[in-house]
C-alpha positions as CSV (number, residue, x, y, z in Angstrom):
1,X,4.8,18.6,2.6
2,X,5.1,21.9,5.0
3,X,3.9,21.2,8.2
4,X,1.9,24.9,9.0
5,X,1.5,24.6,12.4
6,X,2.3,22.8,15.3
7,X,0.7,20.0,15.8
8,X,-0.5,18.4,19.6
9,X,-3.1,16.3,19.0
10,X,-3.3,13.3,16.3
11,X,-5.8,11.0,14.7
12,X,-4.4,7.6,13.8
13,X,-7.0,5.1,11.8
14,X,-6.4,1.6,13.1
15,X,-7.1,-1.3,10.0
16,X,-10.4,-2.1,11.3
17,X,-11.8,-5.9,11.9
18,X,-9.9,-8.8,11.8
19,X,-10.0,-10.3,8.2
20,X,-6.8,-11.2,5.7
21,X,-5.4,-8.0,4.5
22,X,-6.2,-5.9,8.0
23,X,-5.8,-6.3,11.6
24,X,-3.1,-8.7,12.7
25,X,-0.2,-8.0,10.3
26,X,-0.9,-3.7,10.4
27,X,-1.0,-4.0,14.2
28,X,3.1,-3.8,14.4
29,X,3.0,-0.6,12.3
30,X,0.4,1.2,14.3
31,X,1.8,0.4,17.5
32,X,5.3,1.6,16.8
33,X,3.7,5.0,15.4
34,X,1.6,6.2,18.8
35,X,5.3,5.3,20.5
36,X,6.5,7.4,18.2
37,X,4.2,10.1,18.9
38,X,4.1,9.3,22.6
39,X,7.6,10.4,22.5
40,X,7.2,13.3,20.5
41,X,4.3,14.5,23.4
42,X,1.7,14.0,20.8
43,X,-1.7,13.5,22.2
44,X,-2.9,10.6,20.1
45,X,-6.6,9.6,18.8
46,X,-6.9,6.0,17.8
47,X,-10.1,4.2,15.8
48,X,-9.7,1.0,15.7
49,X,-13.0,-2.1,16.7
50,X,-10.1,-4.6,17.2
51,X,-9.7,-5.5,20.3
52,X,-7.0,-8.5,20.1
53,X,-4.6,-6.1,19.2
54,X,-1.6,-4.1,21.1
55,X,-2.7,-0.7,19.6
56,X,-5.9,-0.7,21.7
57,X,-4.0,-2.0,24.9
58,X,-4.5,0.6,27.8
59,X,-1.5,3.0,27.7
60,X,-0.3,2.8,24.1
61,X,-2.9,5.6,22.3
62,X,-4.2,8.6,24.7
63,X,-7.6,8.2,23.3
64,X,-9.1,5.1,21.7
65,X,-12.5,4.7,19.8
66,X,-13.4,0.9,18.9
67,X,-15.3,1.8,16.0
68,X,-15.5,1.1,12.7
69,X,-12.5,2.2,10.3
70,X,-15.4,4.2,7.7
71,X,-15.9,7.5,7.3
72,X,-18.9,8.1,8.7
73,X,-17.5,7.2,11.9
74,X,-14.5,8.9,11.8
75,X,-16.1,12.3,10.6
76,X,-17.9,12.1,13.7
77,X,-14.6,11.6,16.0
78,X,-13.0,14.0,13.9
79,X,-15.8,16.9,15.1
80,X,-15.8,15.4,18.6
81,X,-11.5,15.5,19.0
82,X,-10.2,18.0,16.6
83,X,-7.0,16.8,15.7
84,X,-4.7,18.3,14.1
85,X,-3.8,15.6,12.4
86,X,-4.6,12.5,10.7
87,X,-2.1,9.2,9.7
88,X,-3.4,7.4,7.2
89,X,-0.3,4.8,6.4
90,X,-0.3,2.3,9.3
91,X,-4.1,0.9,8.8
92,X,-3.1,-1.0,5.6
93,X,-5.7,-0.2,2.7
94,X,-8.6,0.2,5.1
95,X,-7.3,3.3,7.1
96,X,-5.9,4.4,3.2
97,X,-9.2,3.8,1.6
98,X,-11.0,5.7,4.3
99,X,-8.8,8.6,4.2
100,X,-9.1,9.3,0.7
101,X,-13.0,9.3,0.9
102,X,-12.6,11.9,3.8
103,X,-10.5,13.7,1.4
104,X,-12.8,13.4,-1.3
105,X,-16.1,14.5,0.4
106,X,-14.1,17.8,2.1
107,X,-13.8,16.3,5.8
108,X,-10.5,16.9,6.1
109,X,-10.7,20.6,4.6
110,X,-13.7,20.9,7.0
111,X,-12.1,20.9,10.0
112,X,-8.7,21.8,9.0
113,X,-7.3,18.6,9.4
114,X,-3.8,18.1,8.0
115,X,-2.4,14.4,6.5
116,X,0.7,13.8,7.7
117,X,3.1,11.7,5.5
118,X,2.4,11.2,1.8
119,X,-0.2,13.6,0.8
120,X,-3.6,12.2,-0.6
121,X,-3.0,13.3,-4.0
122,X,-0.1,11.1,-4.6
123,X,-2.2,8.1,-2.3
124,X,-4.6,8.2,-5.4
125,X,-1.4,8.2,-7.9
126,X,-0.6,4.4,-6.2
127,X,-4.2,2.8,-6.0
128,X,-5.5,4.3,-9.2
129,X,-4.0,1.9,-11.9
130,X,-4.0,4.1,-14.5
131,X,-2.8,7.4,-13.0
132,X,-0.2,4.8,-11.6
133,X,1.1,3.6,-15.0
134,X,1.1,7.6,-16.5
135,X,2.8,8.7,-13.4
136,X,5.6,6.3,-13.9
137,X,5.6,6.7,-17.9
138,X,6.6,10.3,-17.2
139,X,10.0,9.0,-16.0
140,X,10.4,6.2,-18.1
141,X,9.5,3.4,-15.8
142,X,8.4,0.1,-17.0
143,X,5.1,-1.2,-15.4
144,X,3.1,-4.2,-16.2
145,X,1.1,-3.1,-19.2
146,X,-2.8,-3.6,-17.8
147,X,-6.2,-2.4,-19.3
148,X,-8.5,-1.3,-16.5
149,X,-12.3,-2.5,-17.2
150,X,-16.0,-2.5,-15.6
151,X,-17.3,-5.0,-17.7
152,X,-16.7,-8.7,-18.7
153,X,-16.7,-7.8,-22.6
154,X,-14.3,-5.2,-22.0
155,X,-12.4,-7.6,-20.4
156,X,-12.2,-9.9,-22.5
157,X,-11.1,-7.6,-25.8
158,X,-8.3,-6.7,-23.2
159,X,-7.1,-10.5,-22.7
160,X,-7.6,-11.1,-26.7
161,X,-5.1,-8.1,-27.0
162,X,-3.0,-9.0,-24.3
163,X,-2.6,-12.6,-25.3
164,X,-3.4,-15.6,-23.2
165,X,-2.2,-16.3,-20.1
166,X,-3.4,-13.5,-18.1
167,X,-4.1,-12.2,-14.4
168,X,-6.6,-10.4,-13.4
169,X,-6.8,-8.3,-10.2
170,X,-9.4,-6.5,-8.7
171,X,-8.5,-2.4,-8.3
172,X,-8.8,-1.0,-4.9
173,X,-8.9,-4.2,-2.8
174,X,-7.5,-5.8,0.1
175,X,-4.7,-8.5,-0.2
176,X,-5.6,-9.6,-3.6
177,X,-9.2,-10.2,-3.0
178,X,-10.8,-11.6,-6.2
179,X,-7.3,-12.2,-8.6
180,X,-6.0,-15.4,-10.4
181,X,-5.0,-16.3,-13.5
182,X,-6.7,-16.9,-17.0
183,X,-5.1,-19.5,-19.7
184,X,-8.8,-18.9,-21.4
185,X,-12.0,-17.2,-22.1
186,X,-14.2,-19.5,-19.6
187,X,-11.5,-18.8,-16.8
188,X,-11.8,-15.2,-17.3
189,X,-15.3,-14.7,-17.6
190,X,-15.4,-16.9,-13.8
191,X,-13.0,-14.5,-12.8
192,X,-13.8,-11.3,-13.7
193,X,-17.4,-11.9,-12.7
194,X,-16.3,-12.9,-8.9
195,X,-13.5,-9.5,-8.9
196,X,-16.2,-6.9,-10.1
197,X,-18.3,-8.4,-7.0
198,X,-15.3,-6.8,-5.1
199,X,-14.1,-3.3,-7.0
200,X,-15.5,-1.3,-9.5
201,X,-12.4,-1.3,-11.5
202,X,-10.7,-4.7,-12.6
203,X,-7.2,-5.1,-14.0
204,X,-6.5,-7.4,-17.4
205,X,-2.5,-8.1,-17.1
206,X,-0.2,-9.8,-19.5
207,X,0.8,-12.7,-17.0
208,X,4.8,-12.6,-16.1
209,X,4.5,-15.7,-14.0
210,X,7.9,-17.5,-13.7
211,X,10.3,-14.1,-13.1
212,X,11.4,-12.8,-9.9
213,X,9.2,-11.0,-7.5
214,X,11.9,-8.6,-5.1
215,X,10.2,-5.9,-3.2
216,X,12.5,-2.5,-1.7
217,X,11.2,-0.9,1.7
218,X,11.9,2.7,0.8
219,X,11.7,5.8,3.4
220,X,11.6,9.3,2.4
221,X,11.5,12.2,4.5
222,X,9.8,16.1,3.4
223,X,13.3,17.1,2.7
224,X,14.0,14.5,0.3
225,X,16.5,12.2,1.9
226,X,15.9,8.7,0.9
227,X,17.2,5.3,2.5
228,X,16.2,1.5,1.3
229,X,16.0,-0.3,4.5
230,X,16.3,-3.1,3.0
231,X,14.9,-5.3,0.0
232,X,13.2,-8.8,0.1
233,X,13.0,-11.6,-2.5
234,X,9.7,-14.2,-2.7
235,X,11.1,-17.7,-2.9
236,X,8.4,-18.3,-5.2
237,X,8.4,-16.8,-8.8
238,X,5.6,-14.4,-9.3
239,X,2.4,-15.8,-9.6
240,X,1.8,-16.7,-5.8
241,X,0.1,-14.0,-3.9
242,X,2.7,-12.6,-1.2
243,X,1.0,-13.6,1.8
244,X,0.9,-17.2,0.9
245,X,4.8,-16.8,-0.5
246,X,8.4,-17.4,1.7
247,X,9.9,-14.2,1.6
248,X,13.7,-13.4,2.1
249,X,15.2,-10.9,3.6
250,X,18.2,-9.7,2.0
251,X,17.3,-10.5,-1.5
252,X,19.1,-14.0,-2.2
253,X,19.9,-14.3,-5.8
254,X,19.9,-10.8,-7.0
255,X,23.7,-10.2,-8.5
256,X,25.3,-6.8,-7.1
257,X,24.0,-5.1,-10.2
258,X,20.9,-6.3,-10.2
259,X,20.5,-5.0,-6.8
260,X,21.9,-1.3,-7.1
261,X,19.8,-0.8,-10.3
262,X,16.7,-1.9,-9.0
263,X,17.9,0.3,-5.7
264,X,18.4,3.1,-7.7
265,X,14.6,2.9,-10.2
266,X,12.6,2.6,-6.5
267,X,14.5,5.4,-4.8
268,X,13.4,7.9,-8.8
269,X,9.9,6.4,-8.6
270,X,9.0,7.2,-4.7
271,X,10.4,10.6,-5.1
272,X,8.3,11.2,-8.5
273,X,5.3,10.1,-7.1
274,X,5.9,12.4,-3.6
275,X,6.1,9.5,-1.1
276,X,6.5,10.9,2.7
277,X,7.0,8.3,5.2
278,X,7.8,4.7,4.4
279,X,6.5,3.0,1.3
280,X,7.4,-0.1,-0.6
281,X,8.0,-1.1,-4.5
282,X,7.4,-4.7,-5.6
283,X,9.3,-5.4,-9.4
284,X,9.0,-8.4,-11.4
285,X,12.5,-9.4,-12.5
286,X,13.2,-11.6,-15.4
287,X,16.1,-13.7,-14.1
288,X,17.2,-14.4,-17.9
289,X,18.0,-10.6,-18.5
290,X,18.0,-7.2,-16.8
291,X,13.9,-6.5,-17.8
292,X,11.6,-5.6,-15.0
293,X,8.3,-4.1,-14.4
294,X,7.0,-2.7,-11.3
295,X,4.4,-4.3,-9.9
296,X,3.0,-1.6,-7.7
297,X,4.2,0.7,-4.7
298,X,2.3,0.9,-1.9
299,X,2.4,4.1,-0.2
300,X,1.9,3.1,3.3
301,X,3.2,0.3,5.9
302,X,2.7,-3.2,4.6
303,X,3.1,-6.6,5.6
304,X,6.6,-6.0,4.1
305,X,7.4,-3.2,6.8
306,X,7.0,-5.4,9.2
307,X,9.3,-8.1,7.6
308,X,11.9,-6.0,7.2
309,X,11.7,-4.3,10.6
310,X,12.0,-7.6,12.5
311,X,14.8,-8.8,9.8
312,X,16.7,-5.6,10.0
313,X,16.2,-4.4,13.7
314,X,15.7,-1.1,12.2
315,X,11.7,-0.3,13.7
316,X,10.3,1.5,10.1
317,X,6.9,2.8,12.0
318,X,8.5,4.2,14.5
């Protein structure tokens, strides 16, 4: 990404109300990026209708709207401020939803508003399964194998193919909204109904519950350096959703190999995709043999960042 011009005046999109998967846990990350800017003698634009958090104290954004996190509201700040530019990584999947919508519709083009960080394109390349798994196919990177579907009959030729057990996830959503796993038809069928409530799009997954689940908090700056802050392991084998998992901070039972060539796929697959900022990548591991798949990278601040920037003392937002 080429910054054009300079730019004095930024729009940062908070991660809206406070439910699991927004609010509290993307708080740290938004926070440490209007220092950031603050620093930098940004003016910074903030939306954000929580009020219980630090990002809308008095003093840490220049200008804050508590509004909702949608595009419709933001369109209308965005013709009221001007920015120059907009983040769209430290609002977890609200703030990253949103800004692909603004994207879509023209908003951004509209009023010459520039996304700093990871451009959109390769946002889309990390939520949209399936340009996910071809993205990473071009470099020979193993991903769980998954058939996205809209239906319930779809999804159940998918799990017939797959074989029993499966999981099934729900594309597009926040902190796992509407997954679980399937030994059976019935279960499935319960399942898939309740996740297409949620998302279009829903995710049929050979099951890998039992390996390893180790995440790597990658960083990657427009000139391509790369560092690993750090990686984490879950306690847990896969299978229990992350925010109900113990997570570890270095990586506790990874073996010096296993680490450097897990190290060395996540640093190939955020520079494939075109990651700008911080970003992380989430691998099963079998602990029998050296076989992984990633699970997905998100390309924005997570939970994780936060993890890792108390664990490490090393502020990833910021």
């Amino acid at each position: 990404m080429s910054i054009s011009k300079k730019i004095s005046k930024v729009l940062l999109l908070g991660s809206g109300a406070l439910k699991i998967g927004e609010a509290g846990e993307f708080d740290y990350s938004g926070s440490q990026a209007l220092k950031a800017m603050k620093e930098e003698g940004i003016t910074t634009v903030l939306i954000n209708p929580n009020i219980a958090t630090v990002q809308t104290s008095q003093g840490v954004a220049d200008i804050i709207y508590f509004l909702p996190v949608t595009p419709y509201f933001v369109e209308k700040i965005i013709e009221k401020e001007r920015p120059d530019g907009i983040l769209l990584a430290f609002g977890g999947q609200t703030a990253l939803n949103c800004g692909v919508e603004l994207y879509e519709n023209g908003v951004l083009e509209r009023y010459g508003v520039e996304v700093l960080g990871t451009p959109v394109s390769a946002i889309m390349d990390t939520e949209d399964r399936e340009l996910f798994v071809k993205k990473l196919d071009e470099i020979n990177v193993k991903t769980i194998k998954s058939e996205a579907v809209t239906t319930i009959d779809e999804a159940a030729a998918a799990a017939e193919q797959l074989g029993y057990p499966v999981i099934v996830r729900a594309a597009y959503a926040l902190g796992g909204l509407g997954s679980g796993f399937c030994d059976n038809r019935e279960q499935l069928t319960v399942l898939v109904e309740k996740a297409l409530s949620f998302s279009p799009q829903v995710l049929v997954e050979k099951s890998l519950k039992g390996w390893k689940e180790v995440e790597y908090e990658v960083v990657r700056d427009r000139f391509d350096n790369c560092i690993t802050v750090c990686n984490m392991e879950n306690l847990d084998p896969l299978g229990i959703h992350t925010g109900e998992s113990i997570v570890v901070a270095p990586s506790q039972t990874l073996s010096n190999e296993d680490y450097h060539y897990l190290r060395k796929l996540a640093i190939k697959i955020i520079r494939h995709i075109g990651i700008v900022g911080e970003c992380n990548v989430q691998y099963a591991f079998d602990p029998k043999s050296m076989d992984y798949r990633v699970i997905e990278v998100n390309a924005r601040l997570s939970r994780s960042s936060a993890l890792a920037s108390k664990a490490t003392g090393y502020p990833l937002a910021f």
